[in-house]
C-alpha positions in Angstrom: -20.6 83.1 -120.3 -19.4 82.2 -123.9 -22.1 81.2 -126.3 -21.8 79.5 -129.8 -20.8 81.8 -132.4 -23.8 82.6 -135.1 -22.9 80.5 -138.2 -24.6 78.3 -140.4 -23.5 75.3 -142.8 -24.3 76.0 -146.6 -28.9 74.8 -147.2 -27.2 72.5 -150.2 -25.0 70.1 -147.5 -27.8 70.4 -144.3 -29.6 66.9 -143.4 -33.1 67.2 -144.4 -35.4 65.3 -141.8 -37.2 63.2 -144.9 -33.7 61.6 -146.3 -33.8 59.6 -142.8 -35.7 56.8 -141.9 -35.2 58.0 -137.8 -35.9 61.1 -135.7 -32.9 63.3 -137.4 -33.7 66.8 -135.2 -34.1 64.3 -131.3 -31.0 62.6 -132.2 -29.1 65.8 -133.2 -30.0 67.4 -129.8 -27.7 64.5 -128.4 -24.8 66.9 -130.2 -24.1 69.8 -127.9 -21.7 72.6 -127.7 -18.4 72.5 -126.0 -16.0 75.3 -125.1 -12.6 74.4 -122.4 -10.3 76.8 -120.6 -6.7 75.6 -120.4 -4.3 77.2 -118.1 -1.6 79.1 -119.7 1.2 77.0 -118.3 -0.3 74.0 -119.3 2.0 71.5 -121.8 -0.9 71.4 -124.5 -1.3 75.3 -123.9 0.9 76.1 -126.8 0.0 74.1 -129.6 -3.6 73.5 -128.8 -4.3 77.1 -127.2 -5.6 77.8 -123.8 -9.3 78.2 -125.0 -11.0 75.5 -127.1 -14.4 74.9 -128.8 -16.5 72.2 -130.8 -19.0 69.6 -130.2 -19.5 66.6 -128.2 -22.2 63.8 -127.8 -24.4 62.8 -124.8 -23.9 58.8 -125.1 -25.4 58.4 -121.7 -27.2 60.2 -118.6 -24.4 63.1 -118.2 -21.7 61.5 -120.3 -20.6 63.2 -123.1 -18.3 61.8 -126.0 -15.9 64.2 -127.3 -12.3 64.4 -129.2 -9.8 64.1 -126.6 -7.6 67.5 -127.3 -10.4 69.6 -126.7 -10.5 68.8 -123.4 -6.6 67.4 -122.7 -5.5 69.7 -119.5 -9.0 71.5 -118.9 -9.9 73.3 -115.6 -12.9 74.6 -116.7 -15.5 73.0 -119.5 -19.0 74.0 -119.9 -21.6 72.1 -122.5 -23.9 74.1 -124.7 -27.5 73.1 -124.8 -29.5 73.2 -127.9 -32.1 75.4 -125.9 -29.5 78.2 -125.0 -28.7 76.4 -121.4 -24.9 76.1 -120.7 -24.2 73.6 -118.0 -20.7 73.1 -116.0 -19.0 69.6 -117.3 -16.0 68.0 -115.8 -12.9 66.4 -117.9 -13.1 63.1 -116.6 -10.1 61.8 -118.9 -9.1 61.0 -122.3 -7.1 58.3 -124.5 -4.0 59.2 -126.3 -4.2 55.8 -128.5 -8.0 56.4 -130.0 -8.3 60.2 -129.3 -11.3 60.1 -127.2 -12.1 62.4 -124.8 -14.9 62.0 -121.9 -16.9 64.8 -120.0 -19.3 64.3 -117.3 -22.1 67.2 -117.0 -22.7 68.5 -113.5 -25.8 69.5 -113.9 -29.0 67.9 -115.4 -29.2 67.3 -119.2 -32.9 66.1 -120.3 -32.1 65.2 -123.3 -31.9 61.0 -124.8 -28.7 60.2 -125.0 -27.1 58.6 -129.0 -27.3 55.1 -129.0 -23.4 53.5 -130.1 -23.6 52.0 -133.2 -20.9 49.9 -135.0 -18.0 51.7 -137.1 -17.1 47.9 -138.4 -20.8 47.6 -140.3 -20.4 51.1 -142.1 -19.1 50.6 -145.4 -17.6 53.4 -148.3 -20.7 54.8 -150.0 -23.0 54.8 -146.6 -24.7 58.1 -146.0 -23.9 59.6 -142.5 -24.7 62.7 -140.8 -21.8 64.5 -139.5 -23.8 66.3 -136.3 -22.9 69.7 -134.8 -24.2 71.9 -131.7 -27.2 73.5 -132.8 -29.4 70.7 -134.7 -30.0 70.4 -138.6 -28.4 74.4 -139.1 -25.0 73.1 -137.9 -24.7 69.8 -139.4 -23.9 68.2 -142.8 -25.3 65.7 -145.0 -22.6 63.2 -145.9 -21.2 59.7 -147.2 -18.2 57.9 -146.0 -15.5 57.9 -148.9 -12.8 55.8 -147.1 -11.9 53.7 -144.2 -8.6 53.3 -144.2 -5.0 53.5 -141.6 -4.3 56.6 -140.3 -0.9 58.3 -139.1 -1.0 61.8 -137.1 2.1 63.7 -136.6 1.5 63.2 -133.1 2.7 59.8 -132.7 -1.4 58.5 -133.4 -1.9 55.9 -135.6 -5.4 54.7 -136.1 -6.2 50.9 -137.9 -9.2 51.9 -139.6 -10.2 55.5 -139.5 -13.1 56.9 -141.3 -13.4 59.4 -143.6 -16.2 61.8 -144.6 -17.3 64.8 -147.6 -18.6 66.5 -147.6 -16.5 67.9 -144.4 -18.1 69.5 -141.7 -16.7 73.1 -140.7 -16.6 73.1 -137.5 -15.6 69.1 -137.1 -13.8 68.7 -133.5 -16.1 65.9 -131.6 -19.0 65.7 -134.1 -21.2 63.3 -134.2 -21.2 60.9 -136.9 -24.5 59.4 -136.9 -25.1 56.3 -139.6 -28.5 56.0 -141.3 -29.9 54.0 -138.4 -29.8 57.1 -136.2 -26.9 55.4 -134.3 -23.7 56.9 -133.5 -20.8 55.6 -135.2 -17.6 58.1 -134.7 -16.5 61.2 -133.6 -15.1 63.6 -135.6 -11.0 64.3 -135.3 -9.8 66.6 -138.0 -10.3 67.9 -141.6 -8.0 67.1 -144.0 -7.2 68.0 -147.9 -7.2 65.3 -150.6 -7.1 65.7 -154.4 -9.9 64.1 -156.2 -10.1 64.8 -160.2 -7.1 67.4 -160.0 -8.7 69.2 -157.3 -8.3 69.7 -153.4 -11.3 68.9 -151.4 -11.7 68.4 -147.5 -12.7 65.6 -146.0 -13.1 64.9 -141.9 -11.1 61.9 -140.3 -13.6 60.3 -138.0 -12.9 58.0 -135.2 -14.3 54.9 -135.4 -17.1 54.2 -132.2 -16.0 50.2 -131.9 -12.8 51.5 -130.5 -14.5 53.2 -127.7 -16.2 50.1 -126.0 -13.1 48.8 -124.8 -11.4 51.9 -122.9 -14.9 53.2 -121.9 -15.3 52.0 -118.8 -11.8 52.8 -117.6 -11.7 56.5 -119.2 -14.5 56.8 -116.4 -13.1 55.6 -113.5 -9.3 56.3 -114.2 -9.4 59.3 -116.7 -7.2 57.3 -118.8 -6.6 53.6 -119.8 -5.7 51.1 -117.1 -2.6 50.1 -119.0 0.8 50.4 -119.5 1.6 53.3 -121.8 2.8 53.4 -125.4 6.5 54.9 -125.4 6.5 58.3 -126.4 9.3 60.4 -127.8 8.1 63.9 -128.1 8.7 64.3 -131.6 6.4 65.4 -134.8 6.9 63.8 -138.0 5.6 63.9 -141.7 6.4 60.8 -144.4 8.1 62.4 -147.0 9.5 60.7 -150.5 9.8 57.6 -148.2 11.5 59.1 -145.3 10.4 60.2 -141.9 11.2 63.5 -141.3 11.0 65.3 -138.2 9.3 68.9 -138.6 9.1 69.8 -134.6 10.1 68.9 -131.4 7.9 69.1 -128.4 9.6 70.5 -125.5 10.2 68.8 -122.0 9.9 65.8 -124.3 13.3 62.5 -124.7 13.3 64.0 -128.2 14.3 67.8 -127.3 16.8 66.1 -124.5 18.4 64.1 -126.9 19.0 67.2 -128.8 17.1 66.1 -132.1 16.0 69.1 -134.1 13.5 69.8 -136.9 15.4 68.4 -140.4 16.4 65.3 -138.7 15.5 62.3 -140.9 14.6 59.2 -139.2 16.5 56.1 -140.6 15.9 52.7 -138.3 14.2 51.8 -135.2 16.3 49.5 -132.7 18.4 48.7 -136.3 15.3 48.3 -138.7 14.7 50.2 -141.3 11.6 53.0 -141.4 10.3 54.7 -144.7 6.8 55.4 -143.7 5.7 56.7 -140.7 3.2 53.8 -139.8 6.2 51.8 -140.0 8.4 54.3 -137.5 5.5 53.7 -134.9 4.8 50.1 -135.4 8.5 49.3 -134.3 8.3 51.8 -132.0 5.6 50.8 -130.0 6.8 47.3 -130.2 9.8 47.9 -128.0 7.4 48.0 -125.0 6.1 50.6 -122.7 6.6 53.7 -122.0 10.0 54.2 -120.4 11.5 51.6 -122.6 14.8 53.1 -124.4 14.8 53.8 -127.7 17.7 53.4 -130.6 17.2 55.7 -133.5 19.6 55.8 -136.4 19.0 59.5 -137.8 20.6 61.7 -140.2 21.7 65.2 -139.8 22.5 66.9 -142.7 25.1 64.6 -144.1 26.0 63.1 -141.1 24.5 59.7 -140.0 24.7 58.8 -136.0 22.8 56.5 -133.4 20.8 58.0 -130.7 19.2 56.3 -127.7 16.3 57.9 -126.6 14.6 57.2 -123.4 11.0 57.0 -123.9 8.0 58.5 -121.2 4.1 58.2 -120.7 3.1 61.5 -122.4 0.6 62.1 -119.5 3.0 62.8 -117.1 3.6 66.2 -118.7 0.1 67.4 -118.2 -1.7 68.8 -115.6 -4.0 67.0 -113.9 -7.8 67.6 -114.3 -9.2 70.5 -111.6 -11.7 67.9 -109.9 -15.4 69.4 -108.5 
């Protein structure tokens, strides 16, 4: 059975139990260990590998919060305990629009769940905890230094993501735990910024107050009981004001339309895009998934218009093995 590998983040940037006014090492043991097997032939398989690892959060009796590509396509997860137990989980579903991802334990998990706090209340400056598998050891001391919109290659776009530094290691699905000892994202991804003339890493948290609305139907559905944002299959990057595509995904209307890597993308339905939060806005606002699609893009020299017929992204992925 695979156990967590022996690291440790740096004394200087660990939580110390007196800097808190609550419990700091109970509501770390909320943060456990989480390691997925993906099948090789699943879609996700080659870009997010078939074996994934990080952290999740038990926010109720069983449930456990997570980022939602460690778990997208999973046959088999299993949680790591604080105390060296691993117990079996199930993917019960995820949310492409917020990134969640939910896991129910099969087996008992005495521990108290981490009470949901609000992402709207914490402000630039606040101190968080950024909480990995394995209590104080695995976890860093650290301040929010931005809340601010968020584009991911992906076709993601968050309103008001959060970002922390000093960045956890090891940040897929940590807890981000404010200084009331409640629970106020999860963490997504590290990124670089320059600060001074220097690079630095930050983590890009997602927000809690966007999970209370798709909570209930991530359990019961394993997804959103909604129609779909249209998806393209395409990765992008903003750059000098254009949107350029740097990969197609395959089986995706992007790769059938026969766009490639290069392609710059020039209007949306005949309105202009130069950032890539604007490509997605007027995307999405065509309607939902399925909805065709009229590009204007530019191929090295040559401008044409392509119409692109959109799809829900989940029906590209395997369903979840169910227990």
């Amino acid at each position: 059975m695979p156990s967590l590998t022996e690291w440790k983040v740096p004394p200087a940037n660990q939580p110390r139990p007196g800097d808190y006014s609550f419990d700091l090492d109970r509501a770390l043991t909320a943060v456990v260990g989480l390691h997925s097997i993906i099948p090789a032939d699943a879609f996700s398989a080659d870009t997010l590998g078939t074996e994934r690892a990080g952290n999740g959060v038990l926010i109720d009796d069983g449930l456990v919060l997570t980022i939602g590509y460690l778990i997208t396509e999973a046959e088999t997860v299993w949680l790591h305990l604080g105390d060296g137990r691993a117990v079996e989980g199930h993917a019960l579903g995820f949310d492409f629009e917020t990134g969640f991802g939910l896991v129910q334990a099969l087996g008992r998990i005495d521990l108290d769940p981490l009470p949901l706090g609000s992402s709207a209340a914490a402000a630039i400056g606040d101190r968080v905890v950024v909480g990995g598998a394995g209590g104080r050891t695995r976890s860093v001391a650290s301040h929010i230094v931005a809340k601010q919109e968020f584009a991911g290659y992906w076709e993601y776009l968050l309103d008001e993501a959060i970002f922390s530094y000093p960045a956890h290691p090891n940040w897929g699905g940590t807890g981000v735990i404010s200084t009331r000892g409640e629970l106020i994202g999860i963490g997504s991804l590290q990124l670089e910024r320059e600060r001074d003339g220097r690079a630095e890493h930050v983590n890009m948290i997602v927000p809690i107050d966007l999970l209370k609305p798709v909570l209930d139907d991530i359990r019961k559905f394993g997804r959103v009981n909604k129609p779909a944002r249209p998806w393209l299959g395409m990765y992008t990057h903003e750059i000098e004001n254009r949107v350029v595509v740097v990969g197609i995904a395959g089986k995706g209307p992007a790769e059938r339309a026969e766009l490639k890597t290069g392609d710059v993308i020039l209007a949306v339905n005949g309105e202009k895009v130069s950032s890539q939060i604007g490509f997605y806005r007027k995307l999405w606002s065509l309607g939902p998934a399925g909805v065709d699609v009229p590009l204007t893009v530019y191929h090295e020299g040559v401008t044409f218009d392509v119409v692109l017929t959109s799809t829900d992204r989940a029906k590209l992925l395997k369903a979840p093995r169910l227990h």
